[in-house]
N, C-alpha and C positions, 0 to 999 in steps of 0.2 A: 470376654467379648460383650456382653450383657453389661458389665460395670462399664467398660467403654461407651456403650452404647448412653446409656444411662446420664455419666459424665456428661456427654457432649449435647445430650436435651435440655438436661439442667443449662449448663453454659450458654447456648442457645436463650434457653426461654429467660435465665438472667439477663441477657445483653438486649433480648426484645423488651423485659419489661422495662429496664434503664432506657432506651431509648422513647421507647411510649412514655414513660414520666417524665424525661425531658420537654420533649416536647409539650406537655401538658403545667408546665414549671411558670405557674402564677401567684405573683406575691402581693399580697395590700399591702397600701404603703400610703404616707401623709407627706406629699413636696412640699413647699413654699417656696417661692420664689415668685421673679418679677413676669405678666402675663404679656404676650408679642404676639402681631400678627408676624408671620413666614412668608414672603411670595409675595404676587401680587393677585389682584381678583380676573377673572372667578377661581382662581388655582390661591388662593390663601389661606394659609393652616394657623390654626392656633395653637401656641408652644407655651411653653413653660421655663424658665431659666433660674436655675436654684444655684444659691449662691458658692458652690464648686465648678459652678457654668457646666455643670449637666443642663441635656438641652431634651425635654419631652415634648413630644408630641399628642396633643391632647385628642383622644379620641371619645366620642358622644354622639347625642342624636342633634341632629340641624336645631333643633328647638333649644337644647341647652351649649349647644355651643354659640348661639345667639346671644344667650344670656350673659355667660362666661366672658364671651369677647366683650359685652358692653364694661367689663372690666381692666382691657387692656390699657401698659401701664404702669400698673396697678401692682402691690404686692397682694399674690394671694396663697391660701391654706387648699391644696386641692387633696380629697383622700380617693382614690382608686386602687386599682388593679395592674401588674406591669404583666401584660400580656406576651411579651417575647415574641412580636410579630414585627415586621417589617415596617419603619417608618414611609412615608411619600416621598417620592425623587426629592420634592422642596425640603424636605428635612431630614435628607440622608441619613445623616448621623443620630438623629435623635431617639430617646426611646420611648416606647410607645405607652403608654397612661390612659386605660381604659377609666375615664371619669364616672365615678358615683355622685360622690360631692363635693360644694365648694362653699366658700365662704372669704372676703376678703380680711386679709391679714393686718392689722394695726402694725405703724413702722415705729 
């Protein structure tokens, strides 16, 4: 009864901690591709389009997505974070790219 018991805490706190680490499941990563506005304003997002036409969602503060967008266009080198959160209605599909940094890419 006790090794049952046992069994099923284990199995239990395995499936909790997989789940907790999924959820938590953040990878750095370096895109390049070509920089687009999404949408129109005030609803316009900054994406990212890397040449398998994966479509990112660039996530940042008002101040560096300022920056960034004066880049649209433009091929660029961005390195972040893939957060695993949900993109904005406007970019449905996209996945989401918590931006560190950036730098524009020679063609």
């Amino acid at each position: 009864m006790k090794a049952k018991a046992f069994l099923l805490a284990t199995a239990l706190a395995l499936i909790s901690g997989l789940a907790f680490g999924m959820s938590k499941n953040q990878s750095k990563v370096e895109v390049v591709g070509v920089l687009e506005w999404y949408g129109n304003a005030p609803f316009a997002r900054l994406g990212l389009k890397d040449k398998e036409q994966n479509l990112y969602y660039l996530k940042a503060s008002d101040e560096d997505l300022k920056k960034i967008g004066a880049l649209s266009g433009n091929i660029v080198s961005v390195n972040g974070i893939l957060t695993g959160e949900q993109a904005p209605v406007e970019m449905a599909s996209a996945i989401v790219l918590k931006v560190k940094s950036w730098k524009k890419a020679g063609k």
